[in-house]
C-alpha positions as CSV (number, residue, x, y, z in Angstrom):
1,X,0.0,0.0,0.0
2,X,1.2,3.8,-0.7
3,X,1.5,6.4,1.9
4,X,1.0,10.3,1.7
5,X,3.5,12.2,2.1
6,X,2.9,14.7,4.5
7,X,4.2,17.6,5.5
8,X,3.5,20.4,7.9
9,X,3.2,24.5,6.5
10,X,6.1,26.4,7.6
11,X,3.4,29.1,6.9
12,X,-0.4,29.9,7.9
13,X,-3.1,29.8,4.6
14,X,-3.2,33.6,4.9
15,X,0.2,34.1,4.9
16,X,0.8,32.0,1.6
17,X,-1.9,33.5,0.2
18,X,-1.2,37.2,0.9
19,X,2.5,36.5,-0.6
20,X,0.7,34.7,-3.7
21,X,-1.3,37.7,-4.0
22,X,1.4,40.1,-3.9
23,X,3.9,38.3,-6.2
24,X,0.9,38.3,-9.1
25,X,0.5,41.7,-8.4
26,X,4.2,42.8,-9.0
27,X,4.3,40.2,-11.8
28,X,1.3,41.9,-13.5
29,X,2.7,45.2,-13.2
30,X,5.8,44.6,-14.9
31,X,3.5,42.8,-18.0
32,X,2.1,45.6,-20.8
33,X,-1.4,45.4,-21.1
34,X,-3.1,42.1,-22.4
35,X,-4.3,38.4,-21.8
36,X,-1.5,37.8,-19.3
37,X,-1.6,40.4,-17.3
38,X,-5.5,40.5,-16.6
39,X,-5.0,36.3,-15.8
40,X,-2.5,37.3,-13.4
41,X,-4.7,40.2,-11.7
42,X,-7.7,37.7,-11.6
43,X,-5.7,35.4,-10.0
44,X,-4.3,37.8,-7.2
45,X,-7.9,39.1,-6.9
46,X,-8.9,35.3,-6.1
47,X,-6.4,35.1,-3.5
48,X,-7.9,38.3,-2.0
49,X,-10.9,36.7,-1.7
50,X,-9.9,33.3,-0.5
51,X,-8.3,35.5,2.7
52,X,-11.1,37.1,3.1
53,X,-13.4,33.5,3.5
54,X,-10.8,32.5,5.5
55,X,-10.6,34.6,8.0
56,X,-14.7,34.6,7.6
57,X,-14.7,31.2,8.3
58,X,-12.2,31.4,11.3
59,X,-13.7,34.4,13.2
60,X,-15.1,34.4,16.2
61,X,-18.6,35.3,15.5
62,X,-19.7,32.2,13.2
63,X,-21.8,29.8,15.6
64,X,-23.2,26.4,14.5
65,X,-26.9,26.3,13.2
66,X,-29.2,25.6,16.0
């Protein structure tokens, strides 16, 4: 039988995201106007978002349905 491999983040799910985010960001900025550089701007958008649901998700106000 095969086993996972596994490994433990160095990093929190914001904190990877937040540097994704960035990176596309300065990527896009460097790129003229086009195809690429709007893929690369939705893409850090995305990431935006995902932090935001994340930390949604993780704050303290969220209860179970009752």
């Amino acid at each position: 039988m095969l086993r996972r491999r596994r490994f433990k983040q160095s990093k929190t799910l914001h904190e990877r995201l937040a540097e994704e985010a960035a990176r596309l960001r300065e990527e896009a900025q460097a790129l003229a106007p086009g195809r690429r550089r709007e893929m690369l701007l939705r893409r850090a958008r995305q990431d935006e978002t995902a932090i935001q649901i994340e930390s949604w998700l993780h704050s303290t106000g969220l209860r179970a349905p009752t």
